[in-house]
mmCIF file of the C-alpha atoms, coordinates in Angstrom:
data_MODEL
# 
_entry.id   MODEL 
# 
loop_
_atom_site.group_PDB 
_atom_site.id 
_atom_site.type_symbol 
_atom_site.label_atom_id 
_atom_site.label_alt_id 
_atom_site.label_comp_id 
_atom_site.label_asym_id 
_atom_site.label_entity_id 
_atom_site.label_seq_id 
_atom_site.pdbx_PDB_ins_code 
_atom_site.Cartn_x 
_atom_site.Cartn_y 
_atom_site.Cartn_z 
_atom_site.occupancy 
_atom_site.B_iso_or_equiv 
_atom_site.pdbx_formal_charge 
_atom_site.auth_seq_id 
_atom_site.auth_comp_id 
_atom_site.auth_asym_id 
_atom_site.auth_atom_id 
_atom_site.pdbx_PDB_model_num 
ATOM 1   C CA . UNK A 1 1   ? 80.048 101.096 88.748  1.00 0.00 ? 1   UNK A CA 1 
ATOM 2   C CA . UNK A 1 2   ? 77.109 98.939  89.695  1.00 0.00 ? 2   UNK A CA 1 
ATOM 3   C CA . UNK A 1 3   ? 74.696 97.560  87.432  1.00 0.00 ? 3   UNK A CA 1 
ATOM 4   C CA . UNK A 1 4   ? 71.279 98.753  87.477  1.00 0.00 ? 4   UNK A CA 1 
ATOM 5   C CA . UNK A 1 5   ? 67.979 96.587  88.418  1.00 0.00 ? 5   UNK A CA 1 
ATOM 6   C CA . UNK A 1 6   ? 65.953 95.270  85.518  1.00 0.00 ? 6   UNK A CA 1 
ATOM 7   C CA . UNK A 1 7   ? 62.368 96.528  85.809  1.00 0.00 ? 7   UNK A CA 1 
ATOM 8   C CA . UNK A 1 8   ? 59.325 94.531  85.033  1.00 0.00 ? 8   UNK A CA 1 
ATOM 9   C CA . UNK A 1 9   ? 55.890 94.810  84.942  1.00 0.00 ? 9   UNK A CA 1 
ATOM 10  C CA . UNK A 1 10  ? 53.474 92.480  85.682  1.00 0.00 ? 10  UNK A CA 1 
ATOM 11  C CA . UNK A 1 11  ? 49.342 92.717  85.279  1.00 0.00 ? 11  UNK A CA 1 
ATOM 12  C CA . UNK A 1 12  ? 48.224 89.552  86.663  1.00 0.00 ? 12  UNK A CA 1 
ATOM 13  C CA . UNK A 1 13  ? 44.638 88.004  86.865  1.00 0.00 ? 13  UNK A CA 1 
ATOM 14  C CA . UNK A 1 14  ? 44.368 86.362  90.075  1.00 0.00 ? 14  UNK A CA 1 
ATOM 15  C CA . UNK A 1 15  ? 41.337 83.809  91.165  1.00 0.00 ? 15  UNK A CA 1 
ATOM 16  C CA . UNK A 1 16  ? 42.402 81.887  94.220  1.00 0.00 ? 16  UNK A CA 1 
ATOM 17  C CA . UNK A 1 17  ? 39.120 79.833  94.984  1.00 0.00 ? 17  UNK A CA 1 
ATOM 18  C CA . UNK A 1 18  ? 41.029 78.157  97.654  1.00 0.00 ? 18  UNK A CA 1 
ATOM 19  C CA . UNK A 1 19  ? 41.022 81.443  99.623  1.00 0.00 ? 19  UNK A CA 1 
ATOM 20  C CA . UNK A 1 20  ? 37.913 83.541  97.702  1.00 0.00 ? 20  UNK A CA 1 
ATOM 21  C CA . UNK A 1 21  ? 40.765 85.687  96.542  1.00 0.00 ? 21  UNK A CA 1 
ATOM 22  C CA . UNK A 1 22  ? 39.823 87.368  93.215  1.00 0.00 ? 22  UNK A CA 1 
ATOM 23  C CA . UNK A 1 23  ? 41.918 90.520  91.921  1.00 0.00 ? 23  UNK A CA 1 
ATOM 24  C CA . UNK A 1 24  ? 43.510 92.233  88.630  1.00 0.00 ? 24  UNK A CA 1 
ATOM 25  C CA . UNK A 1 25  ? 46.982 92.801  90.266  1.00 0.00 ? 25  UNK A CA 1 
ATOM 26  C CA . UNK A 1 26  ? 49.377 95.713  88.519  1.00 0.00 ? 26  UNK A CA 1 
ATOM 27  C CA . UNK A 1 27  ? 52.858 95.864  90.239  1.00 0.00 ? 27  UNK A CA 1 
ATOM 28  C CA . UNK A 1 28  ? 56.118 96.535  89.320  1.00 0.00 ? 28  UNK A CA 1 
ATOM 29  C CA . UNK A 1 29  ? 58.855 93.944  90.305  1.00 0.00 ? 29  UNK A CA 1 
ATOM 30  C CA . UNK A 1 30  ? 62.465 94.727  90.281  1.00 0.00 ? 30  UNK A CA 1 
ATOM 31  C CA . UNK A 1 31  ? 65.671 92.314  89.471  1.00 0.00 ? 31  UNK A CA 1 
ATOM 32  C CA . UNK A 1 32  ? 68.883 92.802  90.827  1.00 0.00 ? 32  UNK A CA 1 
ATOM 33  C CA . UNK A 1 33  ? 71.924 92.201  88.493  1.00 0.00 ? 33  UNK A CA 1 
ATOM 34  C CA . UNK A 1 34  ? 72.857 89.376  91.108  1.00 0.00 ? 34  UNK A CA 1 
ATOM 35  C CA . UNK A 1 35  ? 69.121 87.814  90.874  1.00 0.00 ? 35  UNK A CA 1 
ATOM 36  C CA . UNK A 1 36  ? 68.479 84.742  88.472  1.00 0.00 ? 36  UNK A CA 1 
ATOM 37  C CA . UNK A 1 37  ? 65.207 85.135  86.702  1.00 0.00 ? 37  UNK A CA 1 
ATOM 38  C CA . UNK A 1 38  ? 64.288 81.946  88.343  1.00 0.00 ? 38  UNK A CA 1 
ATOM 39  C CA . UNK A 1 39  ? 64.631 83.874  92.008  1.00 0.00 ? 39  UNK A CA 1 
ATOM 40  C CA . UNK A 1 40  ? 62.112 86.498  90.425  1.00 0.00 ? 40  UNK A CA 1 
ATOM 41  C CA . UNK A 1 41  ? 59.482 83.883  89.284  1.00 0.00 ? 41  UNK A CA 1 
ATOM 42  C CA . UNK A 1 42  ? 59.523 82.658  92.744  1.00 0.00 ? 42  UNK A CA 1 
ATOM 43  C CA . UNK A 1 43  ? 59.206 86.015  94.143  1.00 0.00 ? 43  UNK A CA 1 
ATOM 44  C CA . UNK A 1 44  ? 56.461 87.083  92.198  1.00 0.00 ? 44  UNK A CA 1 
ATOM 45  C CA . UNK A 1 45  ? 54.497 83.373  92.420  1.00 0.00 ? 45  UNK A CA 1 
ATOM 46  C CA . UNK A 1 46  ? 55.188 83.961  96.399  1.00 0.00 ? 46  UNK A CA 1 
ATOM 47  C CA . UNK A 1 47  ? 53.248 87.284  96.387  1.00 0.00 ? 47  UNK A CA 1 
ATOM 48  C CA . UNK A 1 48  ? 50.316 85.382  94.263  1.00 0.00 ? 48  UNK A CA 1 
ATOM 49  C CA . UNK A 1 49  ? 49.980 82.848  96.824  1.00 0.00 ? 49  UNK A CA 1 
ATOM 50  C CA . UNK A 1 50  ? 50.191 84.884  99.925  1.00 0.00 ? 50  UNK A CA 1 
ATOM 51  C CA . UNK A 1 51  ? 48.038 88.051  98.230  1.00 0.00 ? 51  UNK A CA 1 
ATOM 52  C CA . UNK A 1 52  ? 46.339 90.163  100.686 1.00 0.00 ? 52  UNK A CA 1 
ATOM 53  C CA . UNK A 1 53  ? 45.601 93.692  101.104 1.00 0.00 ? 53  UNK A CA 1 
ATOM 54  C CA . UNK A 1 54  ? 49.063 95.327  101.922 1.00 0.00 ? 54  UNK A CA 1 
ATOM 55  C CA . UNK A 1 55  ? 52.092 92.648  100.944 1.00 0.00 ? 55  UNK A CA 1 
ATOM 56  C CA . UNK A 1 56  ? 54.442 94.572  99.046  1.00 0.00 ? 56  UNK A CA 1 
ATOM 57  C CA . UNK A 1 57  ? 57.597 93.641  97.532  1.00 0.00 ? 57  UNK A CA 1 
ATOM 58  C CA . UNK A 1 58  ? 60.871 95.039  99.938  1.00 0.00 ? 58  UNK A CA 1 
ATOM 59  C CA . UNK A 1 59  ? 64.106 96.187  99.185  1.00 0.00 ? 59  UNK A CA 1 
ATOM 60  C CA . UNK A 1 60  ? 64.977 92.170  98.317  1.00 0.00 ? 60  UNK A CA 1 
ATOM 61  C CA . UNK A 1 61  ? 68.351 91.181  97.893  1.00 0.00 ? 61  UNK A CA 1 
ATOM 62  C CA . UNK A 1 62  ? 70.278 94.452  98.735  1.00 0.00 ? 62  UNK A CA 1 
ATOM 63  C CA . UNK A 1 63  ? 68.705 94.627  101.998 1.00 0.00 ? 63  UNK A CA 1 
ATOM 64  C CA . UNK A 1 64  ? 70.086 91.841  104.498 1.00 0.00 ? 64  UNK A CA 1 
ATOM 65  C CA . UNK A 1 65  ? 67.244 92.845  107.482 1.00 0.00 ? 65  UNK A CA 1 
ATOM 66  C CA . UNK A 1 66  ? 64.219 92.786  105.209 1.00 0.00 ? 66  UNK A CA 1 
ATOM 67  C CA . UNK A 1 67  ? 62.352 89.804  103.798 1.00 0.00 ? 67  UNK A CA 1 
ATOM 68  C CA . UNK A 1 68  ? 61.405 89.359  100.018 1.00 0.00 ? 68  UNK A CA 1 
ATOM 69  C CA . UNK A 1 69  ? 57.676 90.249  100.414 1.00 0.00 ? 69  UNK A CA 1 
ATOM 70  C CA . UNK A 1 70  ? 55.992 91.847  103.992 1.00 0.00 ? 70  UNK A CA 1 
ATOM 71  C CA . UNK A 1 71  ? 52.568 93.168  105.348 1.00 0.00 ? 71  UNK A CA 1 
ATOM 72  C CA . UNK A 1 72  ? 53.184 95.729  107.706 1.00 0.00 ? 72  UNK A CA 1 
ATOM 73  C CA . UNK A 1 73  ? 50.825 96.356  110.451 1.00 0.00 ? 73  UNK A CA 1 
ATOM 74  C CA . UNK A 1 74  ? 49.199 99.256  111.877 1.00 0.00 ? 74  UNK A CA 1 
ATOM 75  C CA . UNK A 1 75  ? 51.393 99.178  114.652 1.00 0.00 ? 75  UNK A CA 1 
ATOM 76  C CA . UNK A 1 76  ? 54.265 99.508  112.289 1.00 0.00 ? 76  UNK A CA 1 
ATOM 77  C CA . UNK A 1 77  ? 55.088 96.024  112.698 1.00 0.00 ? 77  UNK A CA 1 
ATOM 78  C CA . UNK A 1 78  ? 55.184 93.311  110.089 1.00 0.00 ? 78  UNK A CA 1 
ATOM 79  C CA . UNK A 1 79  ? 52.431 90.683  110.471 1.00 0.00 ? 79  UNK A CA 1 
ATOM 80  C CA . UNK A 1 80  ? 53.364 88.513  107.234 1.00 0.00 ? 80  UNK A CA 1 
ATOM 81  C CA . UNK A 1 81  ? 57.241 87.736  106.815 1.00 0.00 ? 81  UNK A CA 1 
ATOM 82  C CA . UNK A 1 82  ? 57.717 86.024  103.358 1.00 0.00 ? 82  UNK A CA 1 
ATOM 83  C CA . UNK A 1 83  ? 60.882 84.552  101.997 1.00 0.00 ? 83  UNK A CA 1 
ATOM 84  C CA . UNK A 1 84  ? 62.337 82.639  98.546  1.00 0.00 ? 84  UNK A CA 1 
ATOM 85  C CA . UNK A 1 85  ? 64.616 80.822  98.189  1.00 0.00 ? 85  UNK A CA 1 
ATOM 86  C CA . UNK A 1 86  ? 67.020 78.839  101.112 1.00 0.00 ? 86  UNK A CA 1 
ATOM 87  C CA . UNK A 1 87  ? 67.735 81.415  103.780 1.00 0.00 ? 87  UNK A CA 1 
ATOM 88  C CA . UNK A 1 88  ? 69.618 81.131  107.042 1.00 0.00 ? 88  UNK A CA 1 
ATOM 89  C CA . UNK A 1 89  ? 67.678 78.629  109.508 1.00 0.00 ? 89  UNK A CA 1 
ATOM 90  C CA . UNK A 1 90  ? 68.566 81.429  112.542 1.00 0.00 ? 90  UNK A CA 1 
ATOM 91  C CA . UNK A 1 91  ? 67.117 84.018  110.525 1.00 0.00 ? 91  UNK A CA 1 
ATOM 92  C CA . UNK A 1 92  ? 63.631 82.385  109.841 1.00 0.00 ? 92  UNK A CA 1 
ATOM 93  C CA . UNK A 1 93  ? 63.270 81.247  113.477 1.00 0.00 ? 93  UNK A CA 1 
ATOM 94  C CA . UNK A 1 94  ? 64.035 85.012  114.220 1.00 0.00 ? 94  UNK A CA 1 
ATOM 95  C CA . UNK A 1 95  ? 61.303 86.053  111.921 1.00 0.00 ? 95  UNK A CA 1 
ATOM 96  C CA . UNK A 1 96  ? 58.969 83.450  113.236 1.00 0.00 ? 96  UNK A CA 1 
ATOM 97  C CA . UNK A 1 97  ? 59.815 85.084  116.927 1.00 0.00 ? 97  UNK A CA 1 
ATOM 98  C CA . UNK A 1 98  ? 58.247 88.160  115.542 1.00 0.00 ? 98  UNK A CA 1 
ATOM 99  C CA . UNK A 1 99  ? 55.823 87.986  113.362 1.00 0.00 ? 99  UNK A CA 1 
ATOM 100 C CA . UNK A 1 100 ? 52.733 86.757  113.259 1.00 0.00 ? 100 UNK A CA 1 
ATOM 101 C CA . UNK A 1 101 ? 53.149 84.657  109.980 1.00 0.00 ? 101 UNK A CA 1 
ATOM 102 C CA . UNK A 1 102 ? 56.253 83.217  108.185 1.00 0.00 ? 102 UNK A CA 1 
ATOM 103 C CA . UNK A 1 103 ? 56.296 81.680  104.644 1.00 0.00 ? 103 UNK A CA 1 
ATOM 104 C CA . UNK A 1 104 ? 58.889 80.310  103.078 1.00 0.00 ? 104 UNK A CA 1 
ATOM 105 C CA . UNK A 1 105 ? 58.588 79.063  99.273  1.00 0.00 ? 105 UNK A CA 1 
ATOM 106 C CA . UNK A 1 106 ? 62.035 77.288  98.664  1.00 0.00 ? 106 UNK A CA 1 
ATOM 107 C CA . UNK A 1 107 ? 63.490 75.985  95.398  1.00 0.00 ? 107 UNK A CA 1 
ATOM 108 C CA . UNK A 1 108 ? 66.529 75.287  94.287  1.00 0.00 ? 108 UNK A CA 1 
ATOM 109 C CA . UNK A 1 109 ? 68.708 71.895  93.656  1.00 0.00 ? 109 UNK A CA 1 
ATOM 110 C CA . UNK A 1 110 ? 70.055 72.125  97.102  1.00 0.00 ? 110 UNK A CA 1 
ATOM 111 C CA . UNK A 1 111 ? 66.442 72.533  98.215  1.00 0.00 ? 111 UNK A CA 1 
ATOM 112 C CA . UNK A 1 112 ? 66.345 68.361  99.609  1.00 0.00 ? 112 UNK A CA 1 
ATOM 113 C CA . UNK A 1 113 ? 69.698 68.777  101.153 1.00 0.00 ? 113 UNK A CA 1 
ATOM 114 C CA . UNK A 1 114 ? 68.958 71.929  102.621 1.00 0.00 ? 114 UNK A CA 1 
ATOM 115 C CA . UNK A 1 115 ? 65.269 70.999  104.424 1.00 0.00 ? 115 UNK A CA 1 
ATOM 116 C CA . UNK A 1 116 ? 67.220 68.059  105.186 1.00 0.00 ? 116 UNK A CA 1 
ATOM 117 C CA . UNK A 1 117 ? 69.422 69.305  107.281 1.00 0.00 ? 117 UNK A CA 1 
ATOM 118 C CA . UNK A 1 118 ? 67.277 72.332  108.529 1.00 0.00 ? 118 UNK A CA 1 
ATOM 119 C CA . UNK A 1 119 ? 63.597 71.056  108.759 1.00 0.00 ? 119 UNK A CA 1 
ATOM 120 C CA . UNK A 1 120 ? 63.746 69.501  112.580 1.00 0.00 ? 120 UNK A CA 1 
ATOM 121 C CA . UNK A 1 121 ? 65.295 72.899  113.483 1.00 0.00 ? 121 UNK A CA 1 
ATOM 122 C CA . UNK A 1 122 ? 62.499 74.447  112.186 1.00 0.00 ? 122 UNK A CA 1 
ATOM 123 C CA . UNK A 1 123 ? 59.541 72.214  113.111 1.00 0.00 ? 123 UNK A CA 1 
ATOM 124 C CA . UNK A 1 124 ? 59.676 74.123  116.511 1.00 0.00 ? 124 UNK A CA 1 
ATOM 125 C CA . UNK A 1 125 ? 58.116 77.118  114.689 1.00 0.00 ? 125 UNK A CA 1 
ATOM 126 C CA . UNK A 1 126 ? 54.525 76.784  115.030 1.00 0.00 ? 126 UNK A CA 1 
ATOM 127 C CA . UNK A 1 127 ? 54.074 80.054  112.426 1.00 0.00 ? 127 UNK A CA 1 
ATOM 128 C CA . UNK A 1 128 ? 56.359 78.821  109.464 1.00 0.00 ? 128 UNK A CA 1 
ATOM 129 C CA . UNK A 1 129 ? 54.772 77.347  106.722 1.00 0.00 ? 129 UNK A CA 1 
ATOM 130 C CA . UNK A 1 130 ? 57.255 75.892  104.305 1.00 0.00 ? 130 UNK A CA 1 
ATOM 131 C CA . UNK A 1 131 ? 56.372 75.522  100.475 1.00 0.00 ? 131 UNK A CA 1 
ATOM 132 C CA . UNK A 1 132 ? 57.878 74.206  97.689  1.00 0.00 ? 132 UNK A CA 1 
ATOM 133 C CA . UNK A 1 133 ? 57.940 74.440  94.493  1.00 0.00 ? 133 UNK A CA 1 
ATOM 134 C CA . UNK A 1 134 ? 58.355 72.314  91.278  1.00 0.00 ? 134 UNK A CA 1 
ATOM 135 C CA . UNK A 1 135 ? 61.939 73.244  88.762  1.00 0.00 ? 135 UNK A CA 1 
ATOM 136 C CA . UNK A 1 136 ? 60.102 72.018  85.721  1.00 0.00 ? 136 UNK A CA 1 
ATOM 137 C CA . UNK A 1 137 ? 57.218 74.103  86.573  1.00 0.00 ? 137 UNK A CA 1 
ATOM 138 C CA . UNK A 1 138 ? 59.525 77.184  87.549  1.00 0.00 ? 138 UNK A CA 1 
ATOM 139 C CA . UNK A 1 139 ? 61.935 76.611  84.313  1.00 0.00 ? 139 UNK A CA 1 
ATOM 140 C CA . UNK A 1 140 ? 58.636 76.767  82.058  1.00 0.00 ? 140 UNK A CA 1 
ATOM 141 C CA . UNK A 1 141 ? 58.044 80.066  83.374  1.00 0.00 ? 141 UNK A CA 1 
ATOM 142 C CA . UNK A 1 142 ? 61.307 81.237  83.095  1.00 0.00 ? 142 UNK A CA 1 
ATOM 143 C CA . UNK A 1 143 ? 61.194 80.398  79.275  1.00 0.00 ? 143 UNK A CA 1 
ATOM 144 C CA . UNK A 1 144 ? 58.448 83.116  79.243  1.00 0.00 ? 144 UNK A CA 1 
ATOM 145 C CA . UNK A 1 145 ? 59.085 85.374  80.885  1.00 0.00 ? 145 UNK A CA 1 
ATOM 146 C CA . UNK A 1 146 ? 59.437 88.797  79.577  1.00 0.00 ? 146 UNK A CA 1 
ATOM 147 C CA . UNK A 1 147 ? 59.505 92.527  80.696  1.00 0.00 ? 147 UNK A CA 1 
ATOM 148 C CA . UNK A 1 148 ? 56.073 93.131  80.504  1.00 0.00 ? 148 UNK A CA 1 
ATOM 149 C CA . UNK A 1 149 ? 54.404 89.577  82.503  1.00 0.00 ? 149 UNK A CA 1 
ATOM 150 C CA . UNK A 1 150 ? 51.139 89.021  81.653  1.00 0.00 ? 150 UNK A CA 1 
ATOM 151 C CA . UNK A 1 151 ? 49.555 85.690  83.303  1.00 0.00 ? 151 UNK A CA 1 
ATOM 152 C CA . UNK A 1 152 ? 46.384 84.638  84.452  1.00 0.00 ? 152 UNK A CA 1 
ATOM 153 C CA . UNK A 1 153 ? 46.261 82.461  87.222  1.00 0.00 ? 153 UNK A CA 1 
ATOM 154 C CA . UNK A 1 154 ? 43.828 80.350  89.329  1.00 0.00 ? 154 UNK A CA 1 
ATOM 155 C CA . UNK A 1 155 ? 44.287 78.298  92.393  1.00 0.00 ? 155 UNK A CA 1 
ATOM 156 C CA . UNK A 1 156 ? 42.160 75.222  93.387  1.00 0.00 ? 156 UNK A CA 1 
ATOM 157 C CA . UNK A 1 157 ? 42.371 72.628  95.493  1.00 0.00 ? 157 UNK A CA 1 
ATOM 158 C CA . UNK A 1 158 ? 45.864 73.082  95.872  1.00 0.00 ? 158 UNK A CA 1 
ATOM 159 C CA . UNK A 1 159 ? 46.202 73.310  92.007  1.00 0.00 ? 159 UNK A CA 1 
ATOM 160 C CA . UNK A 1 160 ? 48.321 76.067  90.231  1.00 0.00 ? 160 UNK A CA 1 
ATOM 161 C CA . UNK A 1 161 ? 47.184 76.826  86.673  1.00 0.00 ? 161 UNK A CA 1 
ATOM 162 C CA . UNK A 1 162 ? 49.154 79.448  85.129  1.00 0.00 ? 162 UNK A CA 1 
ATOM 163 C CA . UNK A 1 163 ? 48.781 81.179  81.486  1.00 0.00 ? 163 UNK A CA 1 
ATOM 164 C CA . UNK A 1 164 ? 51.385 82.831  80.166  1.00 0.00 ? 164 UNK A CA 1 
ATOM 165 C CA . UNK A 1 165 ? 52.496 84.061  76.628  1.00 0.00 ? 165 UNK A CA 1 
ATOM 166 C CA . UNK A 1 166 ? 49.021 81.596  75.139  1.00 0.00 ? 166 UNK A CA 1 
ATOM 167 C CA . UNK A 1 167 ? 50.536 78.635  77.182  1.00 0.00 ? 167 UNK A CA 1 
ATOM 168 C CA . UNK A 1 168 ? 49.080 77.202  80.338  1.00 0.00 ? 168 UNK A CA 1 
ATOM 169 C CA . UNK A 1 169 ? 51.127 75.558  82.884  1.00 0.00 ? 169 UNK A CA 1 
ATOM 170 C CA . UNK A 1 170 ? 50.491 73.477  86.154  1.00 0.00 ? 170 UNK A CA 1 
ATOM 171 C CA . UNK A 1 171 ? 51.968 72.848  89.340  1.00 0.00 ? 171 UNK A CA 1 
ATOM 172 C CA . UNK A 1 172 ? 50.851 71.831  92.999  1.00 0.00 ? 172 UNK A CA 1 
ATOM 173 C CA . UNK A 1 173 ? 53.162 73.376  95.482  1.00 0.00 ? 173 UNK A CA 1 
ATOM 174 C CA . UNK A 1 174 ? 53.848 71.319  98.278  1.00 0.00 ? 174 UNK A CA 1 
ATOM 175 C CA . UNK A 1 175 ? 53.289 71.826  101.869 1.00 0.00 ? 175 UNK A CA 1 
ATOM 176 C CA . UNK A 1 176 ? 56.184 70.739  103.449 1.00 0.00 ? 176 UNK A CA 1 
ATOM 177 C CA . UNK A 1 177 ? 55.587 72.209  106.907 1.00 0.00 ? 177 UNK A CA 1 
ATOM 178 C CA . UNK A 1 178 ? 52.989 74.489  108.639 1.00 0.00 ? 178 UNK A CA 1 
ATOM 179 C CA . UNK A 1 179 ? 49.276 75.302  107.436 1.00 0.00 ? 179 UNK A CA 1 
ATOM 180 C CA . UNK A 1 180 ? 48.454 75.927  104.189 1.00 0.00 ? 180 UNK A CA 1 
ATOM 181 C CA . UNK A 1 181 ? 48.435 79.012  102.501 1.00 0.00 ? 181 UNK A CA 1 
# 
């Protein structure tokens, strides 16, 4: 018998002066039994960052042809293509063949090893942008985290400030490839 997702909910106060993006986000973000809590953080950070009208979370993990987080199109095509984690090269130059947007937000300890050997592969894809993102920063969220994730967060010049559970914590993602977010 399979194990069951673990449900949370998140209520999020997003100001992004970067890109004028203010909101009060509600959504519901599911983890499955094979997900690390770390994988979630990044997923849920990833839709933060890349917040426009329409990204939604997909079927994640248990779904091998979707990406974590998508916009769909009118035309019932995706426009935004957003992954975590260190995926398949082929698959990302696939997505960037498609779409009109791919993002990428890897972590990891293999994360130098794998842009390493992957990045010059990739630098043909003039719609990837490639982020990544700090393990202190992500294991200090981790240490928070709880069913119910409340965090404020605001974005400026490049700066992450994140409060959650009365503690504030900072990070700069790094562009390593593409424009930024």
């Amino acid at each position: 018998m399979a194990l069951p997702s673990t449900i949370y909910r998140a209520s999020i106060q997003l100001s992004d002066l970067d890109r004028q993006v203010y909101e009060q986000l509600q959504t519901t973000i599911a983890r499955h039994p094979s997900e690390t809590e770390e994988r979630l953080v990044v997923r849920l950070l990833a839709y933060l960052l890349c917040y426009q009208e329409g990204l939604v979370f997909t079927k994640g993990v248990g779904s091998g042809d979707e990406p974590d987080l998508w916009v769909i199109g009118p035309d019932g095509r995706p426009t935004l293509w957003v992954e975590v984690g260190l995926p398949d090269p082929e698959r990302l130059v696939k997505a960037c063949r498609h779409v009109g947007r791919t993002v990428l937000f890897c972590f990891g300890r293999n994360q130098a090893q794998w842009l390493g050997q992957h990045q010059a592969k990739l630098a043909g894809c003039r719609n990837l942008s490639i982020v990544s993102l700090d393990a202190t920063f992500l294991a200090g969220l981790v240490a928070t985290l709880e069913r119910m994730i409340a965090w404020e967060v605001t974005v400026t010049e490049g700066a992450l400030y994140l409060t959650a559970a009365g503690e504030t914590l900072e990070s700069t993602p790094q562009l390593i490839v593409g424009v930024p977010l």
